[in-house]
N, CA, C and O atoms as CSV, one atom per row, in Angstrom:
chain,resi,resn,atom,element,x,y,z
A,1,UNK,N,N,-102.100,95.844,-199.512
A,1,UNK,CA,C,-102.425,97.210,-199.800
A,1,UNK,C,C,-103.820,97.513,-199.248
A,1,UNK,O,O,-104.738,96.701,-199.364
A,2,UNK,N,N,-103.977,98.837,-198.575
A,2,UNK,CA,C,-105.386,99.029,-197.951
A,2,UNK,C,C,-106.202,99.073,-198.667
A,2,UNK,O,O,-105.775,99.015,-199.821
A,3,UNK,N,N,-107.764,99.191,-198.561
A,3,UNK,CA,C,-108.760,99.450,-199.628
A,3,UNK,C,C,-109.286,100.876,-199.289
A,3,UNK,O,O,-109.733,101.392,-198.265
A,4,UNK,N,N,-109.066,101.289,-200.507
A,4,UNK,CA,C,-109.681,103.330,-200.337
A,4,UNK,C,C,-110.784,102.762,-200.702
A,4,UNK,O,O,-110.916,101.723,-201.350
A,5,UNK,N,N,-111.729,103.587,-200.198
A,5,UNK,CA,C,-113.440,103.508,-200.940
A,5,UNK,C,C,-113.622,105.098,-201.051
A,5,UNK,O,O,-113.479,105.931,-200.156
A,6,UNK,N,N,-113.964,105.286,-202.347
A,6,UNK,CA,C,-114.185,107.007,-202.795
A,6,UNK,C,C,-115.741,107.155,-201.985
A,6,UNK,O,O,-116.457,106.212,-201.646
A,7,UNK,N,N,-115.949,108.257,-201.840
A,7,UNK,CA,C,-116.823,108.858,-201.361
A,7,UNK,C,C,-117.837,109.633,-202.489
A,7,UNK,O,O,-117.629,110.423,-203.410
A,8,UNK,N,N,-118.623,109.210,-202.119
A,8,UNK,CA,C,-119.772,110.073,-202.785
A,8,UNK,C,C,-119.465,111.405,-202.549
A,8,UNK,O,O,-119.081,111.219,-201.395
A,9,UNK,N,N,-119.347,112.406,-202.683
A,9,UNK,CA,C,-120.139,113.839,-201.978
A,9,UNK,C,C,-120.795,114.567,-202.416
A,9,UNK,O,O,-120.574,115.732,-202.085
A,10,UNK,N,N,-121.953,114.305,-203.390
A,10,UNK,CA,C,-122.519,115.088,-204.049
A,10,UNK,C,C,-123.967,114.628,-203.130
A,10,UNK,O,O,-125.093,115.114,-203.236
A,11,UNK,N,N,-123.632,113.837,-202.469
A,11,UNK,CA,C,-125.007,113.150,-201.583
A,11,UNK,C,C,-124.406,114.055,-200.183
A,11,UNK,O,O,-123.246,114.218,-199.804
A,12,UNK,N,N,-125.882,114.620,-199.535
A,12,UNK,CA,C,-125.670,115.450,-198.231
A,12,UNK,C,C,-125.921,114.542,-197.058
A,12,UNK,O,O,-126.338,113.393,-197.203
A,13,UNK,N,N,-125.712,114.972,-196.139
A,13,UNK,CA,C,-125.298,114.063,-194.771
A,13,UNK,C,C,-126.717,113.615,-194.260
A,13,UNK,O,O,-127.043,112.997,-193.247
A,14,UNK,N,N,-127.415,114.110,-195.251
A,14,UNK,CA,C,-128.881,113.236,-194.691
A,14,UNK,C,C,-129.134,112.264,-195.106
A,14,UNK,O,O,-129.685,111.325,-194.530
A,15,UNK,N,N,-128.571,112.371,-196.758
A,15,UNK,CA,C,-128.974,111.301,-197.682
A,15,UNK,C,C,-128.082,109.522,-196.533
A,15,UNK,O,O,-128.484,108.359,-196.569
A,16,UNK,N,N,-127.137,109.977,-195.890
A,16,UNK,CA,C,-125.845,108.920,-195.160
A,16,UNK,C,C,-126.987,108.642,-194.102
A,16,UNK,O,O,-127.612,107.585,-194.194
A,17,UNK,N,N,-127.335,109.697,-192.936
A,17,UNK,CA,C,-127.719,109.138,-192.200
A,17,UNK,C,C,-129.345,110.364,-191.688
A,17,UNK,O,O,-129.479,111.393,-191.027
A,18,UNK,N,N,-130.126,109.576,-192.361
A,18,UNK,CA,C,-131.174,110.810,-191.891
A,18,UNK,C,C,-131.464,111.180,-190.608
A,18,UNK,O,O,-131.503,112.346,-190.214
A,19,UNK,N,N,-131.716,109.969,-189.794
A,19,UNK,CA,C,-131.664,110.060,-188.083
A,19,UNK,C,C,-131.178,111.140,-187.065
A,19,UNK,O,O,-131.697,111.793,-186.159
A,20,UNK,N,N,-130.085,111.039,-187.569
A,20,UNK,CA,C,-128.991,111.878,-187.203
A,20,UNK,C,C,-128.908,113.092,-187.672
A,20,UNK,O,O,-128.573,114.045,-186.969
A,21,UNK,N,N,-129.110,113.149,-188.512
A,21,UNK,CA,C,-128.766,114.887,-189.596
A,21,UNK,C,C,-129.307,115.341,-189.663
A,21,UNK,O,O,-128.988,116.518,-189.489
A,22,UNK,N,N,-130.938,115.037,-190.022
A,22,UNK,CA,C,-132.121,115.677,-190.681
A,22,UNK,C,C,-133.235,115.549,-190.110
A,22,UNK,O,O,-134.091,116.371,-190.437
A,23,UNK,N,N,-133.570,114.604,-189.182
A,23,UNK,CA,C,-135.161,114.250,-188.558
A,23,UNK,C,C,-134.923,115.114,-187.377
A,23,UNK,O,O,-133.937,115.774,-187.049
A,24,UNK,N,N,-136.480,114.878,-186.634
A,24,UNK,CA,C,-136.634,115.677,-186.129
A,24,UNK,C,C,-136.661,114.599,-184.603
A,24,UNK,O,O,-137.297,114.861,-183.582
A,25,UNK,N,N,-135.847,113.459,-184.813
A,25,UNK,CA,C,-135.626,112.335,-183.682
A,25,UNK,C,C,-134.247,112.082,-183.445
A,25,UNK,O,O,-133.910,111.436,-182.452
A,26,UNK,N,N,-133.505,112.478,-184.170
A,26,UNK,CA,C,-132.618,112.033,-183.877
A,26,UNK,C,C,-131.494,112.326,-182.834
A,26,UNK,O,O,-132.058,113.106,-182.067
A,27,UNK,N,N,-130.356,112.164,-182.417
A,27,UNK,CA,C,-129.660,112.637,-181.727
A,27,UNK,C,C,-129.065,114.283,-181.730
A,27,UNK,O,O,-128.581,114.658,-180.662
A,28,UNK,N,N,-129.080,115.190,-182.786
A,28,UNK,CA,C,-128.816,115.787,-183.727
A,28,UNK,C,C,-130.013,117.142,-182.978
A,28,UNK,O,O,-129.817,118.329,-182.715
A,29,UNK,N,N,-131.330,116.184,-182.827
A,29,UNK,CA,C,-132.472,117.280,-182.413
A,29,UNK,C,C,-131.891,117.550,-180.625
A,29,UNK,O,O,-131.558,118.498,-179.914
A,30,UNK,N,N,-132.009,116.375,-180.541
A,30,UNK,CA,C,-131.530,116.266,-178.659
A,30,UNK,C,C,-130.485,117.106,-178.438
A,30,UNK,O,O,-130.568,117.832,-177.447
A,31,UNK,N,N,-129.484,117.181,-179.153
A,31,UNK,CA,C,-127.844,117.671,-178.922
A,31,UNK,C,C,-128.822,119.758,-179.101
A,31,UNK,O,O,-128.652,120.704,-178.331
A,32,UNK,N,N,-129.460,119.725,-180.003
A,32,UNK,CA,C,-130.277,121.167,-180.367
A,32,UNK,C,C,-130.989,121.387,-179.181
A,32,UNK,O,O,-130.624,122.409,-178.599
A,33,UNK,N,N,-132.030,120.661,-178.548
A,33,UNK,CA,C,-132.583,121.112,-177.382
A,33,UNK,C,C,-131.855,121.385,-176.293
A,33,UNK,O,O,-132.226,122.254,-175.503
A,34,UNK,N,N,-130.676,120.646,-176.106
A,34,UNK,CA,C,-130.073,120.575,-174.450
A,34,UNK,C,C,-129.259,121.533,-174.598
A,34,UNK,O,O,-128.710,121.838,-173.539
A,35,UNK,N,N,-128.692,122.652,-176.239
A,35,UNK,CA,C,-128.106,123.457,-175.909
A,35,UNK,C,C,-128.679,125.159,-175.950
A,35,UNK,O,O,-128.054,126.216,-176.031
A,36,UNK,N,N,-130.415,124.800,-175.834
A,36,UNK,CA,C,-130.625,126.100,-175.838
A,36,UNK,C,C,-131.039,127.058,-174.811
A,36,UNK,O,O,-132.164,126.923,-174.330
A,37,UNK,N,N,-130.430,127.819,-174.491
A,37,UNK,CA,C,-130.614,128.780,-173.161
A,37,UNK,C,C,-131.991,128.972,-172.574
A,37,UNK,O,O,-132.930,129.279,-173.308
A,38,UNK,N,N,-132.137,128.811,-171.345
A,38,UNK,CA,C,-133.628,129.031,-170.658
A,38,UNK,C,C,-133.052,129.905,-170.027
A,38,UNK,O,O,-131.896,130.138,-169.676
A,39,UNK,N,N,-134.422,130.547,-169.890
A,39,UNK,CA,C,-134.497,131.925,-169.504
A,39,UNK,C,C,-134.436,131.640,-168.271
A,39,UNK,O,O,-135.238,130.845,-167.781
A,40,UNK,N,N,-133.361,132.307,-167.458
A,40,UNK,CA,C,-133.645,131.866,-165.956
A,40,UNK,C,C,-135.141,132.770,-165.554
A,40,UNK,O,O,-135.746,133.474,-166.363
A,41,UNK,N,N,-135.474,132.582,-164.347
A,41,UNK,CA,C,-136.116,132.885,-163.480
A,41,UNK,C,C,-135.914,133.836,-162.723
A,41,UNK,O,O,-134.792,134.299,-162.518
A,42,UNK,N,N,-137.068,134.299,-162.156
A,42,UNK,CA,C,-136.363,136.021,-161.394
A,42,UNK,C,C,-135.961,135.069,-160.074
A,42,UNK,O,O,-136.441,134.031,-159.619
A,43,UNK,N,N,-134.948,135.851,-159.717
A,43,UNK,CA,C,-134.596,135.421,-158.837
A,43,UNK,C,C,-135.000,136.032,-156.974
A,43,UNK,O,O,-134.653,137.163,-156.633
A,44,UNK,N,N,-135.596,135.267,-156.181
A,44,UNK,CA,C,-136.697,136.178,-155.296
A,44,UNK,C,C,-135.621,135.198,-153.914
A,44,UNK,O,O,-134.832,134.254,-153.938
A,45,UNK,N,N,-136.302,136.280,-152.667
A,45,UNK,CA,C,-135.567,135.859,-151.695
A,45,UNK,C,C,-136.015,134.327,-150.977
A,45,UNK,O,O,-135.410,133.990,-149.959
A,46,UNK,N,N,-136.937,133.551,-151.463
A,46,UNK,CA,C,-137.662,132.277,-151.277
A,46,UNK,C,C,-136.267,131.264,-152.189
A,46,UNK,O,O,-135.623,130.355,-151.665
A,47,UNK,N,N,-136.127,131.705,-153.439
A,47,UNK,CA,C,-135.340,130.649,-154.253
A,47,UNK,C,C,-133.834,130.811,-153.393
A,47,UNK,O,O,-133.041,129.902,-153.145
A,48,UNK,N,N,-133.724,132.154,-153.056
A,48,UNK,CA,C,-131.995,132.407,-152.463
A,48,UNK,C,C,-132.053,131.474,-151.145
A,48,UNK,O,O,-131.102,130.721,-150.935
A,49,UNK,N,N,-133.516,131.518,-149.953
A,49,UNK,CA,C,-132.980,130.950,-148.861
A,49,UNK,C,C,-133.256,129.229,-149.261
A,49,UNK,O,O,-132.930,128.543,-148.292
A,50,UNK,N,N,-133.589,128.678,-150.025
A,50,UNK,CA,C,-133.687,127.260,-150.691
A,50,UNK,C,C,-132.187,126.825,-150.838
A,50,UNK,O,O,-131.612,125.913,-150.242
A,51,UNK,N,N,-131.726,127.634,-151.709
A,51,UNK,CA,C,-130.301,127.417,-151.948
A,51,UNK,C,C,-129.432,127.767,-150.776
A,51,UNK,O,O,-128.254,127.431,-150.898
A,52,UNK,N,N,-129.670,128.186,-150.007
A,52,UNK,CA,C,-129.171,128.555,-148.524
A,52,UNK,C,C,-129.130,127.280,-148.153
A,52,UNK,O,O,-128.051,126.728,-147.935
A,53,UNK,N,N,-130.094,126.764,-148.056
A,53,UNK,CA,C,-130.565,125.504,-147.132
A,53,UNK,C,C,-129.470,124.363,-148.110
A,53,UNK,O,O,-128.675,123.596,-147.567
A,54,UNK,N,N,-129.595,124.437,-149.102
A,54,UNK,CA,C,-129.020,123.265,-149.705
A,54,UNK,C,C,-127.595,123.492,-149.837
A,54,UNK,O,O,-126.789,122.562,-149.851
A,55,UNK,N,N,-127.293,124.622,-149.925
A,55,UNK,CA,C,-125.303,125.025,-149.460
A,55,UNK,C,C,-125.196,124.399,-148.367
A,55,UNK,O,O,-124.440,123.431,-148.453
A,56,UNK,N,N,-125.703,124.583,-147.255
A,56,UNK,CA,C,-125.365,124.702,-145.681
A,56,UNK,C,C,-125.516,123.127,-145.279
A,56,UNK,O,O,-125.071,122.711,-144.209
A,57,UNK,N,N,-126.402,122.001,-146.534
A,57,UNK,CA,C,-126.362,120.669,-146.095
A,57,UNK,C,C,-125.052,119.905,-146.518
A,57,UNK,O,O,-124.487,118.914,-146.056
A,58,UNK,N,N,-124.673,121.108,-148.027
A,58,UNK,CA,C,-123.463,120.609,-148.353
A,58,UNK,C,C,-122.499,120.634,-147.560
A,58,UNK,O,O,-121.596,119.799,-147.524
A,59,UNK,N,N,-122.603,121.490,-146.936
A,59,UNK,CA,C,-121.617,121.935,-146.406
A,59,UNK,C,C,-121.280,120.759,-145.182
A,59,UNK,O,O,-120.384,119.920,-145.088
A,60,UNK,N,N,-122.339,121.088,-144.372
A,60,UNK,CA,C,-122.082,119.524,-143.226
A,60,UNK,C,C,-122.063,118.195,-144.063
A,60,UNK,O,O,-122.447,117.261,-143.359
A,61,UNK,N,N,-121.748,117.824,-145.298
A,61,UNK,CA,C,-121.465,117.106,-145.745
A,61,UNK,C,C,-120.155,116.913,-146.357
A,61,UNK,O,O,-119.632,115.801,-146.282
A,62,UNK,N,N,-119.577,117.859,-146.944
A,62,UNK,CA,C,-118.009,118.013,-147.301
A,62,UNK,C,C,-116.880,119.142,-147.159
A,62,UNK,O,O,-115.816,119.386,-147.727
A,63,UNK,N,N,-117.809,119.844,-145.883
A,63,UNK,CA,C,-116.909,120.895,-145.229
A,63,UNK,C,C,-116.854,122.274,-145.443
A,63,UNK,O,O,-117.864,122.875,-145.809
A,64,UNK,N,N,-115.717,122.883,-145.246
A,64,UNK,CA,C,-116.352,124.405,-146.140
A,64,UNK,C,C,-115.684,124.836,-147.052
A,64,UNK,O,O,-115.278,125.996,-147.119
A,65,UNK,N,N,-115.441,123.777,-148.042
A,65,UNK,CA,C,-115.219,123.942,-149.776
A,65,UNK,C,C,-116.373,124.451,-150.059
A,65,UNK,O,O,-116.569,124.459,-151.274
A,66,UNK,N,N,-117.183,124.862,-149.470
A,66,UNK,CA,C,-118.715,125.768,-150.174
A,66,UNK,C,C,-118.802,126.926,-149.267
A,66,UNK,O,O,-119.802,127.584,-149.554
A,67,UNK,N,N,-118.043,127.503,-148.136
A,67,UNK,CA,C,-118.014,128.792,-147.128
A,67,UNK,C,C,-118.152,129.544,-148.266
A,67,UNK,O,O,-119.084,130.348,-148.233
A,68,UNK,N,N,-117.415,129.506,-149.374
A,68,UNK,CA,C,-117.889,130.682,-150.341
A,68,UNK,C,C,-119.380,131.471,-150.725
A,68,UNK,O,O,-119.883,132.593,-150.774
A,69,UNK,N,N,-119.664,130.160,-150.938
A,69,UNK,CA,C,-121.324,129.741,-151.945
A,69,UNK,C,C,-122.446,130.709,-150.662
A,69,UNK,O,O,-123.343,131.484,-150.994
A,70,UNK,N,N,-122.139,130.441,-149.543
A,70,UNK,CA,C,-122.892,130.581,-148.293
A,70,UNK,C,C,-123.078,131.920,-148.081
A,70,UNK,O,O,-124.093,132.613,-148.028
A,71,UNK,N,N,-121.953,132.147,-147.976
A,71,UNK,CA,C,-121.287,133.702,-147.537
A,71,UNK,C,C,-121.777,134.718,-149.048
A,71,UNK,O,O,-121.960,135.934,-148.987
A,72,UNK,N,N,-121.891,134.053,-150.072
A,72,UNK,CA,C,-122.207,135.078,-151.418
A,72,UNK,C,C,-124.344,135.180,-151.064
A,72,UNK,O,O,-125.097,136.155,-151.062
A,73,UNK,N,N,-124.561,133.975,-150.868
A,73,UNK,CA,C,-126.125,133.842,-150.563
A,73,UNK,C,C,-126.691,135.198,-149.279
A,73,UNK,O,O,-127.434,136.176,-149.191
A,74,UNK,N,N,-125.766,134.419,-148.523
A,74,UNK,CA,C,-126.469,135.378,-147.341
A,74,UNK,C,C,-125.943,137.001,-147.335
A,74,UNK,O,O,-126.362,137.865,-146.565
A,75,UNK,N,N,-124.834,137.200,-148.480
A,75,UNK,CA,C,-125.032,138.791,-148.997
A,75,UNK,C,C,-126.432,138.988,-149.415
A,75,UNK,O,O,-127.304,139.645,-148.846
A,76,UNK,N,N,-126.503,138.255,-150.593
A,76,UNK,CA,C,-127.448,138.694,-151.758
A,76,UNK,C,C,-129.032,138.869,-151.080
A,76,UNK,O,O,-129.784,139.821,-151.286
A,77,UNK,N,N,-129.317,137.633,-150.185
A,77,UNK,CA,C,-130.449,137.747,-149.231
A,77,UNK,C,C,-130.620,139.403,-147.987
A,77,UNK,O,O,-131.513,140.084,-147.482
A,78,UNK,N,N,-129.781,139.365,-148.011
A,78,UNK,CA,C,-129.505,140.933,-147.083
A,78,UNK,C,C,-129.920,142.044,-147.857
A,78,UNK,O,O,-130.620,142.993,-147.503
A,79,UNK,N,N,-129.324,141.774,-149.128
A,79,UNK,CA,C,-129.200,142.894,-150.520
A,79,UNK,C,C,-130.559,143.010,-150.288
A,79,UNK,O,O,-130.888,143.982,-149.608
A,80,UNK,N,N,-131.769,141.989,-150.827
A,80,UNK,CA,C,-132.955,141.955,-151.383
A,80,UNK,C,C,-133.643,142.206,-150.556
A,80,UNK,O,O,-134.769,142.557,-150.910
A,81,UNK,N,N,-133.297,142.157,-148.788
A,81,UNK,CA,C,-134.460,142.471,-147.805
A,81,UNK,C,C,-134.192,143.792,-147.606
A,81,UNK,O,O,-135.120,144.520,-147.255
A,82,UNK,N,N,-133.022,144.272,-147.774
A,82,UNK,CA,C,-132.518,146.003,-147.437
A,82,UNK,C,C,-133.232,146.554,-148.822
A,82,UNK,O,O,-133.952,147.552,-148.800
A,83,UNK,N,N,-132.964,145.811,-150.021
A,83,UNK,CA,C,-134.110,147.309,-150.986
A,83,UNK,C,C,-135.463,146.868,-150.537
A,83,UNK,O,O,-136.185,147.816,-150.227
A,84,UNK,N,N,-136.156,145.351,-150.384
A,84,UNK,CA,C,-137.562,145.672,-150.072
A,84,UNK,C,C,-138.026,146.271,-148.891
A,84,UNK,O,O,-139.240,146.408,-148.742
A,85,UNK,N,N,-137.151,146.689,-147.937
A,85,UNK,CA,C,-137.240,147.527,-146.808
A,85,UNK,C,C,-137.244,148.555,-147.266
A,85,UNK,O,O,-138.384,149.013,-147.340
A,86,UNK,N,N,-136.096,149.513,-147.827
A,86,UNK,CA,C,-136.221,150.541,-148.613
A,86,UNK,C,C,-137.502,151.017,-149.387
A,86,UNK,O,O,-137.935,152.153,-149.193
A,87,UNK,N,N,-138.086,150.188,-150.227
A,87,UNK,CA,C,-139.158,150.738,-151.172
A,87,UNK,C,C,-140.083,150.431,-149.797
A,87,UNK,O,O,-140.485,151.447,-149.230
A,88,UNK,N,N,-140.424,149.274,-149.263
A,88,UNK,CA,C,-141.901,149.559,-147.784
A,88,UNK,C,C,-141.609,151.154,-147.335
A,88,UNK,O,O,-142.464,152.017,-147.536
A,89,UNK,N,N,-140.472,151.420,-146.782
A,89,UNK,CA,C,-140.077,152.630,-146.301
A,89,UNK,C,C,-140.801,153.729,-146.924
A,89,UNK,O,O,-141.663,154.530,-146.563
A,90,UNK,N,N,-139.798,153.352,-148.553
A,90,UNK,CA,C,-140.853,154.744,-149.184
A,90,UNK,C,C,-142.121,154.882,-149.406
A,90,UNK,O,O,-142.694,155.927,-149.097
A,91,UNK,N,N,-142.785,153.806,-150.000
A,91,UNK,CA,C,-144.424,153.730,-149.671
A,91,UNK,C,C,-144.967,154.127,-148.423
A,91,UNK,O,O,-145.739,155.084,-148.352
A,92,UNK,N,N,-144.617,153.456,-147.417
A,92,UNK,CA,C,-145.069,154.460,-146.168
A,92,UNK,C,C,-145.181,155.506,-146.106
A,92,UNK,O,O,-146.153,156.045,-145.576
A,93,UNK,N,N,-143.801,156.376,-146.854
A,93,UNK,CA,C,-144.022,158.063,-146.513
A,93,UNK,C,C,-144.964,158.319,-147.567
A,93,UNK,O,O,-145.635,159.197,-147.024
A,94,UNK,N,N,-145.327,158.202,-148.378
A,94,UNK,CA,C,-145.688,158.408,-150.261
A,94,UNK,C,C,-147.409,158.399,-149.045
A,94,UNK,O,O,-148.185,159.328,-148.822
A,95,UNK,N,N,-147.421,157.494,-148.719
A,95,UNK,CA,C,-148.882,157.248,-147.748
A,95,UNK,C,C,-149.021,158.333,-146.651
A,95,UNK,O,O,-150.168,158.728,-146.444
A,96,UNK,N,N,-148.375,158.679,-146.179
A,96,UNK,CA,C,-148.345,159.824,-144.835
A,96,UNK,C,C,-148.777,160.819,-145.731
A,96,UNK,O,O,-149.908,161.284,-145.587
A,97,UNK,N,N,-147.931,161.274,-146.772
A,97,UNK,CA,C,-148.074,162.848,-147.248
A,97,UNK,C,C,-149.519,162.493,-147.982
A,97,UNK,O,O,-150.332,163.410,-148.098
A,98,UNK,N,N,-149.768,161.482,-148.362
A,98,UNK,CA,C,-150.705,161.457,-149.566
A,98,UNK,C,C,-152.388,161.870,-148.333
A,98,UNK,O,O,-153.407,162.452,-148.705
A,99,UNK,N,N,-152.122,161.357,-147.019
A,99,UNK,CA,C,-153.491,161.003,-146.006
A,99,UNK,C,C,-153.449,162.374,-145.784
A,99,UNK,O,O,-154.530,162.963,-145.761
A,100,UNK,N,N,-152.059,163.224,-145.556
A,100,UNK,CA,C,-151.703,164.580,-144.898
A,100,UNK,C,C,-152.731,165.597,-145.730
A,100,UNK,O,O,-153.623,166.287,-145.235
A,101,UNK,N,N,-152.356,165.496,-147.122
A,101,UNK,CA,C,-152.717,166.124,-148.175
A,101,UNK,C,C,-154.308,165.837,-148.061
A,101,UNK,O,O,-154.968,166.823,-147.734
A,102,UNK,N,N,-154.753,165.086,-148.198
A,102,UNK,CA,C,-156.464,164.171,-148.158
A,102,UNK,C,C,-157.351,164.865,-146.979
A,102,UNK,O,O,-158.555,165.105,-147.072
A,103,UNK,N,N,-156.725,165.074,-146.124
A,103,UNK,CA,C,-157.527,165.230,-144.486
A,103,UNK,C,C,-157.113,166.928,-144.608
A,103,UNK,O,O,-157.931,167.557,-143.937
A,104,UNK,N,N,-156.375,167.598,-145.081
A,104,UNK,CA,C,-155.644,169.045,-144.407
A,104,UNK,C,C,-156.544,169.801,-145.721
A,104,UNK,O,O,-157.091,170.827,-145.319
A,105,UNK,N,N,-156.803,169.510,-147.180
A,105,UNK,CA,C,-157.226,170.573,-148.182
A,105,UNK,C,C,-158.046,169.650,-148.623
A,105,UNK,O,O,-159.000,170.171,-149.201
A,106,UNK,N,N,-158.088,168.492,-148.601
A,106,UNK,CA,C,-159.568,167.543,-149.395
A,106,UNK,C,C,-159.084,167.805,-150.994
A,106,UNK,O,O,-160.026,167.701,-151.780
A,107,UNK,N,N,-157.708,168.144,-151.647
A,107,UNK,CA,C,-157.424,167.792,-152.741
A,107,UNK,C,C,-156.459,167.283,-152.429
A,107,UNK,O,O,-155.994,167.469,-151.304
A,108,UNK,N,N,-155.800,166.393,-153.439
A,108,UNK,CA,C,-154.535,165.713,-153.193
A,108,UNK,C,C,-153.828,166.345,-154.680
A,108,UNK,O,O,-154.170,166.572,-155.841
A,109,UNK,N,N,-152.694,166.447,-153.856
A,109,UNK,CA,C,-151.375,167.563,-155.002
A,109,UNK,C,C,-150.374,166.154,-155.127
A,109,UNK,O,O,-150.199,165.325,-154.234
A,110,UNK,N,N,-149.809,166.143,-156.432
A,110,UNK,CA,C,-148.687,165.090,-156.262
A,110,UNK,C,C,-147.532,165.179,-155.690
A,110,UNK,O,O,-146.813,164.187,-155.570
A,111,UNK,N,N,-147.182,166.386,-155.252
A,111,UNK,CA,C,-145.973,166.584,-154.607
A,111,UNK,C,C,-146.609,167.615,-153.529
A,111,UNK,O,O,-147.743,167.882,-153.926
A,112,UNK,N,N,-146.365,168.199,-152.497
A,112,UNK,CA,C,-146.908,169.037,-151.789
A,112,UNK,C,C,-145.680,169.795,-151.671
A,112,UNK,O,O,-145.655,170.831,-151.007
């Protein structure tokens, strides 16, 4: 016949194993750190062409099971140089009218 052994349970899972349950060492803390979200990072066109570089080694390494990965990068890199082209663009003009305004009445209007 097997042997039952009753269980305490009026004792909490620290009192069994503190390491584990309750300290601030134990596996318990580790399993808590590795699941808490970091804040990614902004993401800038330096980190996109990094990851460019490291798709494209994969790639001559196991083919183009990663053409995806590549092809989504070198959108997103296009994306980010077409708006920072865009806003240079508009600063430029924001600068024309602002010198126009400066040199033509010697006050500057925010909109002319």
């Amino acid at each position: 016949m097997p042997v039952v052994q009753q269980v305490d349970t009026s004792r909490s899972l620290t009192q069994f194993c503190p390491l584990a349950y309750g300290s601030d060492h134990g596996p318990l803390r580790v399993l808590r750190t590795m699941t808490k979200r970091k804040v990614p990072d902004e993401v800038t066109i330096e980190r996109l062409e990094r990851a460019l570089l490291a798709i494209s080694y994969a790639i001559q390494l196991d083919g183009s099971v990663y053409a995806p990965v590549l092809e989504r990068l070198e959108r997103e890199i296009a994306a980010m140089r077409a708006k920072e082209d865009t806003v240079s663009r508009a600063r430029h003009y924001l600068e024309q009218v602002w010198d126009q305004a400066a040199t033509s009445s010697g006050t500057v209007k925010a909109i002319a």
